[in-house]
Short mmCIF file of the C-alpha atoms (twelve columns), coordinates in Angstrom:
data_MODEL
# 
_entry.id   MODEL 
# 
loop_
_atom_site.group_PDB 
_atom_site.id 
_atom_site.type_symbol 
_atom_site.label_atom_id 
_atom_site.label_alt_id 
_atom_site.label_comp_id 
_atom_site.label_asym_id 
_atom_site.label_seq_id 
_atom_site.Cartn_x 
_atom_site.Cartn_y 
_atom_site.Cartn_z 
_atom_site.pdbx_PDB_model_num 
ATOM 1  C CA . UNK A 1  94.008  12.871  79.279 1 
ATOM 2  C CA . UNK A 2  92.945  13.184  75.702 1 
ATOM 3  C CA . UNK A 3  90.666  10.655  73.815 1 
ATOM 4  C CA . UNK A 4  93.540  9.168   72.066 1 
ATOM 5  C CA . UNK A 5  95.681  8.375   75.423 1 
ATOM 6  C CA . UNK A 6  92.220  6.894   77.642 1 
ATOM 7  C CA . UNK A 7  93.629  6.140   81.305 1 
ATOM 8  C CA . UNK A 8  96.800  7.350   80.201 1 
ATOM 9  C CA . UNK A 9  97.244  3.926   78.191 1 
ATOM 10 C CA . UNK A 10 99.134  3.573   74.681 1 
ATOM 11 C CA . UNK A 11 97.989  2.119   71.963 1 
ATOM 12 C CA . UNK A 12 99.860  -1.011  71.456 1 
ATOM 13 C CA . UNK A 13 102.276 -1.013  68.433 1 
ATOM 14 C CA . UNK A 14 104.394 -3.018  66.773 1 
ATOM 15 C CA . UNK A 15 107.554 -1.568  68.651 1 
ATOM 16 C CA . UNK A 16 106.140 -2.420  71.608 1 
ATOM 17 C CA . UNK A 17 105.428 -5.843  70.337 1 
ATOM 18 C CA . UNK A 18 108.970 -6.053  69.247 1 
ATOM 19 C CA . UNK A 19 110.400 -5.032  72.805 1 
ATOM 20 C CA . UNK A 20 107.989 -8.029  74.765 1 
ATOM 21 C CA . UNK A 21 109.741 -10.390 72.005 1 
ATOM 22 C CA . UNK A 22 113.382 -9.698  73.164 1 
ATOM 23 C CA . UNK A 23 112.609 -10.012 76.474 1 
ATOM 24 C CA . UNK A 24 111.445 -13.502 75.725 1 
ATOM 25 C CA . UNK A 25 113.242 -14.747 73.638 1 
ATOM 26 C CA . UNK A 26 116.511 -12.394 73.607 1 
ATOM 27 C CA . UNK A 27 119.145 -13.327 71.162 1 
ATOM 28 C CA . UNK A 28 117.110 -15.375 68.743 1 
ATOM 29 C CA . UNK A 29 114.165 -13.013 68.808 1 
ATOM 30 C CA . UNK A 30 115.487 -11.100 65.692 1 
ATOM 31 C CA . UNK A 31 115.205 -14.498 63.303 1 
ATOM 32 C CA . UNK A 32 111.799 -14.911 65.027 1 
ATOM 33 C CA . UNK A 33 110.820 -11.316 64.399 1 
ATOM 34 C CA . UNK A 34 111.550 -11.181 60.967 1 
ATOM 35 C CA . UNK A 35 109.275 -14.715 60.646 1 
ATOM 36 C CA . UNK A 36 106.441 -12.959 61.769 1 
ATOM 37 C CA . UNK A 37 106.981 -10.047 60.251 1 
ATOM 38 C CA . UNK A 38 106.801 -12.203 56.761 1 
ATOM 39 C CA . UNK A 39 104.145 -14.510 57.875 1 
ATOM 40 C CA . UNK A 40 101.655 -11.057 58.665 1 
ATOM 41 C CA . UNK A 41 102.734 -9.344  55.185 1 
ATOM 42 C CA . UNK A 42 104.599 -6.497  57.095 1 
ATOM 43 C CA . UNK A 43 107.552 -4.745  56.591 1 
ATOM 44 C CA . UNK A 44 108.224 -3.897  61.300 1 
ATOM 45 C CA . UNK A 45 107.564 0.105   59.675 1 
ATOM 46 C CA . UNK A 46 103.610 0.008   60.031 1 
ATOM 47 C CA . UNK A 47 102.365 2.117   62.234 1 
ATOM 48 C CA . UNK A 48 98.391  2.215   61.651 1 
ATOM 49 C CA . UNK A 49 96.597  0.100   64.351 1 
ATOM 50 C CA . UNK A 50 95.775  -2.713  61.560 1 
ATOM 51 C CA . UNK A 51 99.405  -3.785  61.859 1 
ATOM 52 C CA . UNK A 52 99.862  -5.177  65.124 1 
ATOM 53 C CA . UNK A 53 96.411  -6.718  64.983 1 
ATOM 54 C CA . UNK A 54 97.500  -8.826  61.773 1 
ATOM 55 C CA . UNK A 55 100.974 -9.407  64.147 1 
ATOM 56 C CA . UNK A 56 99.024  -10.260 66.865 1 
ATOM 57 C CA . UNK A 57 97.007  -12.689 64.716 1 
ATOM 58 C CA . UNK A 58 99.848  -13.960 63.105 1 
ATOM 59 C CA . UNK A 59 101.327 -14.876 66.668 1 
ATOM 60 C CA . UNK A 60 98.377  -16.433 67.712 1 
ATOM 61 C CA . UNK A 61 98.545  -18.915 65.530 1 
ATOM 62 C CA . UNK A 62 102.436 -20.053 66.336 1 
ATOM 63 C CA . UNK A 63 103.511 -22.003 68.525 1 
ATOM 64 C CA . UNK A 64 102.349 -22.218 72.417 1 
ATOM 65 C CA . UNK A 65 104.797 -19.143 74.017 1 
ATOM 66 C CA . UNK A 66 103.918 -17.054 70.587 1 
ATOM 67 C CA . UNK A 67 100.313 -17.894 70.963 1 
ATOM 68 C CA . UNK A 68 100.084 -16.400 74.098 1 
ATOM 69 C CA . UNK A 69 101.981 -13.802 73.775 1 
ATOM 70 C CA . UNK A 70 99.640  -12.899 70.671 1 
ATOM 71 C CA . UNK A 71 96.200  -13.555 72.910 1 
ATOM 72 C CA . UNK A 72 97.749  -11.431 75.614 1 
ATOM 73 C CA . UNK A 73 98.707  -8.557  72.725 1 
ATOM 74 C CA . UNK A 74 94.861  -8.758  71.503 1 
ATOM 75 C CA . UNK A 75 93.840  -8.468  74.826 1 
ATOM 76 C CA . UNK A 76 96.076  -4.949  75.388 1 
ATOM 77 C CA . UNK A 77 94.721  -4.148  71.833 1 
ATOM 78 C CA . UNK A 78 91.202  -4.360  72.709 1 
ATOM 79 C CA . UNK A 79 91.661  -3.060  76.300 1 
ATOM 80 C CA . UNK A 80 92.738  0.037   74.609 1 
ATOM 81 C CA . UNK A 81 90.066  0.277   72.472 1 
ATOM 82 C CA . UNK A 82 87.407  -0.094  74.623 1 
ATOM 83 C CA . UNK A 83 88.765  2.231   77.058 1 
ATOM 84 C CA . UNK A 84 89.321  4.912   74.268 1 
ATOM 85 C CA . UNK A 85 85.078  4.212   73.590 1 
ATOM 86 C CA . UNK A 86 84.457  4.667   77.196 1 
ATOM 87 C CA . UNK A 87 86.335  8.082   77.168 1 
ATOM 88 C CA . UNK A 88 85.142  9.455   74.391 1 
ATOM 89 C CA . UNK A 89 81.574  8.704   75.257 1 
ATOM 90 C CA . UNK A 90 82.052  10.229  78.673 1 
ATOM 91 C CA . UNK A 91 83.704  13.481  77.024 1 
ATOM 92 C CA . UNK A 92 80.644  13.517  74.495 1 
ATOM 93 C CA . UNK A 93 78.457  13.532  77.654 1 
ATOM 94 C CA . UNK A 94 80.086  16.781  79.291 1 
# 
């Protein structure tokens, strides 16, 4: 495990984001992709950690299934970053 895979997690990205979309909403997630993609300012080629944090933003605000599908991105988001804190503080310790 390095600092930048904590608990052998991945940072959540907008291709991941992308995938969770067709499984919900299949066929008519590419119209509903590109919306967001608009809406947040990006181009679905980001791939610094700021992007899927506007995304997830950007889907929080939508309506109720997009909503919480953008909470429950925010919550990998942070999960990730707080475990990536906890390991690097316990590999500064060692």
């Amino acid at each position: 495990m390095t600092s930048d895979d904590p608990y052998h997690m991945r940072r959540p990205d907008l291709a991941e984001a992308k995938a969770a979309l067709e499984q919900l909403y299949g066929h008519t997630s590419a119209e509903i992709w590109q919306r967001l993609l608009t809406q947040s300012g990006l181009t679905g080629k980001e791939t610094d950690p700021d992007a899927v944090r506007r995304l997830a933003d950007t889907m929080a605000a939508s309506d109720p299934v997009l909503a919480l599908s953008g909470r429950a991105l925010m919550i990998r988001i942070k999960s990730y970053e707080y475990l990536q804190a906890a390991a690097s503080a316990v590999a500064d310790a060692r």
